[in-house]
N, C-alpha and C positions, 0 to 999 in steps of 0.2 A: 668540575664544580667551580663556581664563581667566588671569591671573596667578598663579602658586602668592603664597599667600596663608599664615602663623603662625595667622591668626586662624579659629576654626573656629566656622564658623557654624551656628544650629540646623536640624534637617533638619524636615519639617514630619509631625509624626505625625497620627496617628488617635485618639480619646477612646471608650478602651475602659474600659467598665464591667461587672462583673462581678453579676449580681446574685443577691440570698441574701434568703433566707426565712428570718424571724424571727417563732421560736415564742413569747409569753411565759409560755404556761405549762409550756412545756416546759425554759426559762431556768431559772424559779421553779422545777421539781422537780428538776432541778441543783443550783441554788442550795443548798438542804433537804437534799438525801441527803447532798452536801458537808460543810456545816454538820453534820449530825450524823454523817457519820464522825471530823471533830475530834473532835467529843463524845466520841464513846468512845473514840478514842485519847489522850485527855488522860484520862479513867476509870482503862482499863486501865496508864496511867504513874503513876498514884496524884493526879495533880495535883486533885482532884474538881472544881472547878468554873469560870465564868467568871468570876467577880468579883474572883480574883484578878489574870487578868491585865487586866481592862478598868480596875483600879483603878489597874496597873502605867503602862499609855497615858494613862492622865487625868491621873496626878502629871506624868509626864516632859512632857506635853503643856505644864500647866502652866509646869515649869521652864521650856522654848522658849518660851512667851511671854512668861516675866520676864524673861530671858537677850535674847531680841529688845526690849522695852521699854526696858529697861536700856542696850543698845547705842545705843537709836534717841534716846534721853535725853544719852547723853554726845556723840553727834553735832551733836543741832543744842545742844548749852551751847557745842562748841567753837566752832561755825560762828558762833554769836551773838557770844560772847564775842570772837572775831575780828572781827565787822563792826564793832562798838558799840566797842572800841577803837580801829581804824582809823578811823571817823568822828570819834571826838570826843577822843580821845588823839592828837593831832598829829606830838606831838615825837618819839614814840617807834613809829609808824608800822611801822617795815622788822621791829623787835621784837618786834611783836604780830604782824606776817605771819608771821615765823619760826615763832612759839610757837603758830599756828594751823596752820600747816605741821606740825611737828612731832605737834600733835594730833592730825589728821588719819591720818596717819600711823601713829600708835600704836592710832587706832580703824580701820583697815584691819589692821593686825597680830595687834591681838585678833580682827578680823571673820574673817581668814583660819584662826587658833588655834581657835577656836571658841566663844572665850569670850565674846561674842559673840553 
C-alpha cells in the first residue's frame, strides 16, 4: 500500500525521435530566393542598396563593444581598487569596503540602464 505522498515523482517515458530529412541544397535555394526577395523589396522602397544598412550593424556593433569594454574596464578598476586598499590601507578598511560596495553597485545600475 502506497502513502499519498506532496512529492511527485517522474513516471518513466520512452525516447522518441522524430526524424527529418535535410536537404542542403534545397536550404541554399531558400536561402537565395529569400535573400533576393529583400533585394527587391528594399529596391522597390527606394532604399537601393546593402551597404547602407551593413554599414548601420558594423557602427552600432562597434558601439556594443566599446560600451561592453568600457563597463568591463570600470569593473575590474573598482574590484582592484577595493582589494589593493583593503590589503594595504589598514586603517580605513570598512571605508574602502563601503566605497567598493557602492561601486559595484553603481556598475550594476549602469549594467542594468544600459549604459553599460
Amino acid at each position: 500500500m502506497r502513502l499519498p505522498s506532496f512529492i511527485k515523482l517522474p513516471r518513466h517515458s520512452r525516447f522518441e525521435i522524430e526524424p527529418r530529412h535535410y536537404d542542403p541544397i534545397k536550404e541554399e535555394i531558400e536561402e537565395r530566393t529569400e535573400k533576393i526577395k529583400r533585394e527587391l523589396e528594399l529596391r522597390k522602397k527606394g532604399q537601393g542598396g546593402r551597404r547602407i544598412n551593413i554599414s548601420k550593424a558594423y557602427k552600432k556593433k562597434e558601439r556594443e563593444d566599446l560600451r561592453s569594454s568600457l563597463g568591463m574596464f570600470f569593473l575590474v578598476f573598482v574590484l582592484g581598487a577595493t582589494a589593493f586598499g583593503y590589503l594595504y590601507i589598514q586603517e580605513h578598511a570598512e571605508t574602502i569596503l563601503w566605497m567598493g560596495g557602492f561601486g559595484l553597485a553603481l556598475y550594476l545600475y549602469f549594467r542594468i540602464k544600459g549604459i553599460f
